[in-house]
C-alpha positions, 0 to 999 in steps of 0.5 A: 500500500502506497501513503495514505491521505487525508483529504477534506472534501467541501460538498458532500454530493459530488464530493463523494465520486471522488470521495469514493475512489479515493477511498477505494484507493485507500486514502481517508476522506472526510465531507463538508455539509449539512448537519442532517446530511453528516449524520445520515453518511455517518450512520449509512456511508455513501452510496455511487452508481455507474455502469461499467462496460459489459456489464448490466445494470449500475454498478454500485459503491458502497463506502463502507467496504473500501479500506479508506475510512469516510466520515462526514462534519459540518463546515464549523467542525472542520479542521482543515490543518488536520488534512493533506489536500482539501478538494472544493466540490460544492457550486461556487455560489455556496462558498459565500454561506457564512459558516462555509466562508469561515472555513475557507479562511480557515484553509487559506491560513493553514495553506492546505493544498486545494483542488477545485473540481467546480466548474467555475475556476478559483481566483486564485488559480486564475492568477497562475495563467500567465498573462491574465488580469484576475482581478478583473475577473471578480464580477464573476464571482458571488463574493470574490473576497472568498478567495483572497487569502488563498496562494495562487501555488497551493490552488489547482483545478480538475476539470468535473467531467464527469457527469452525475446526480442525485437521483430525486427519490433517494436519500442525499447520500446517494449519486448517480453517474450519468457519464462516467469520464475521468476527473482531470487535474493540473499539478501544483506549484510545489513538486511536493504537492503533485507527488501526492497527486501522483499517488492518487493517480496511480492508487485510483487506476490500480483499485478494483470493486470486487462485485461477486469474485469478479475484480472490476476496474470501474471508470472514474479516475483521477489523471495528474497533467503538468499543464495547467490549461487541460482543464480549460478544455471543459470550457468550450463544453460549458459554452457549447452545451451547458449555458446554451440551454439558457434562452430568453424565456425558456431552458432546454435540454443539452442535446437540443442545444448542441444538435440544434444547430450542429454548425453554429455550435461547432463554431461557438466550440471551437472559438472557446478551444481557440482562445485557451490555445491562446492562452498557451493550452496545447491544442492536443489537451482540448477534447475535439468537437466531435467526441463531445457533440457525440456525447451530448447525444445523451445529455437528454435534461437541461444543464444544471445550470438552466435547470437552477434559473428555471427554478428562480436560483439568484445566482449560479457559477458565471463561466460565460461571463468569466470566458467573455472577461478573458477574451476581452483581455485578449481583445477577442469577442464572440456574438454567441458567448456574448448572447449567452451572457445577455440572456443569463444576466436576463434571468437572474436579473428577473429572478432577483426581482421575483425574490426581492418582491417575496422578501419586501412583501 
């Protein structure tokens, strides 16, 4: 067995895909949420489904039979100086809740290494690119002072592409993955740091499921990369497919976004693989256009995102204005990404409204 960490999850839902493998790998993994939530992991463990190649049906994880040890705290219990890594894995708007804020401080004076596996790239992880103006890039953020204690060094970004959710009529210990690809991961700034991301690596690919006597490797795994643009290359995804799903007045599912119009989505897709080549990503880490209109063949809802405003959410993670802020640095504009913004700025603007209305009356 390999060394064996510590690591601290913020956000116990996707939060615990990840979770799950490191544990299959042997590591210990505690996860940040809600007191009613902590308890119920507590007492029953976690539960990921997946399918696997070949075989019927889903596949599922159960916490409790891995070597790694699982429990669960709320952001006030937390001691982030106890743990190796901290991975953030709640939608960016939640780290502003007072007691979940509280805790970042808390991680940021005790310079725990971080990975982010949001959507939403942390500041400080945008001030690692070279070139780039993050503090631009703050009306991007719900409260962009979140990040401010953070070192740019201790901050990394794995790119979420796997998809998952929490099928409705189960308990919130429970996740689905809908589309099982890998978690990508740019390294640190200390070799030290990526040794251990490293370890991950290897001890994740290495860890089988034992389902009835048959040894499965499950997919899922973590991929350690030196760049740190590869996880850039979910952005021409986000802007393709998952902010595309929000129109003037309606949402629509993913598929539709992207297969709608094959053409103007290819040219929105290869804008936004244009600009982080650009910024200095190798043209052979972004995933082609093809591979990912393939797979939004089976992106049959609305993005998570879409479906957030549907609901009246007054914020949500902004990637199409962060993208739109980026592009302006490099004097660069897209009418597409920019109807994105105008319509998603349309609905929190509307949705603002309706909530402010609630609470005055």
């Amino acid at each position: 067995m390999s060394h064996q960490y510590k690591v601290l999850i913020l956000g116990a839902s996707y939060g615990s895909l990840l979770g799950s493998k490191l544990l299959m790998a042997g590591h210990s993994v505690s996860l940040v949420c809600r007191q009613k939530t902590a308890d119920l992991i507590n007492a029953q463990g976690t539960r990921v489904r997946m399918a696997v190649k070949g075989r019927e049906g889903m596949v599922e994880i159960d916490s409790r039979e891995f070597p790694g040890q699982l429990n669960a705290v709320t952001p006030e219990a937390a001691r982030p100086q106890d743990y190796d890594l901290v991975c953030l894995a709640m939608q960016e708007p939640q780290y502003s809740e007072p007691s979940v804020k509280a805790l970042m401080q808390r991680i940021a004076l005790a310079k725990v290494p971080c990975m982010s596996i949001m959507n939403m790239p942390p500041l400080p992880y945008l001030a690692r690119i070279p070139g780039l103006n993050a503090q631009e890039f703050k009306a991007c953020f719900h409260d962009a002072s979140v990040w401010d204690n953070f070192e740019p060094g201790l901050m990394t970004l794995c790119s979420p592409d796997p998809q998952a959710f929490r099928p409705p009529e189960e308990q919130p210990n429970v996740l689905q993955v809908g589309l099982p690809t890998n978690f990508k991961v740019s390294g640190f700034a200390d070799p030290k740091h990526n040794a251990m991301l490293q370890a991950m690596d290897e001890g994740i690919a290495n860890a089988r499921l034992n389902v009835n006597g048959d040894m499965l490797d499950l997919p899922v795994k973590l991929k350690l990369y030196a760049s740190i643009f590869v996880p850039l290359a979910k952005w021409s995804m986000l802007l393709t497919g998952n902010y595309r799903c929000v129109q003037a007045d309606d949402v629509r599912p993913i598929k539709e976004a992207v297969h709608g119009d094959l053409a103007a989505s290819q040219d929105v897709y290869e804008w936004v693989t244009g600009l982080c080549v650009l910024l200095g990503a190798d043209p052979q880490d972004m995933v082609p256009f093809e591979k990912y209109a393939n797979a939004a063949q089976g992106l049959l809802k609305p993005s998570s995102a879409a479906r957030a405003l549907a609901a009246g959410a007054t914020d949500i993670e902004r990637i199409d204005l962060l993208v739109k802020l980026v592009a302006a640095q490099l004097n660069l504009r897209s009418d597409s990404v920019d109807d994105t913004v105008r319509s998603v700025n349309g609905w929190l603007e509307k949705n603002r409204k309706v909530a402010q209305a609630v609470a005055v009356a």
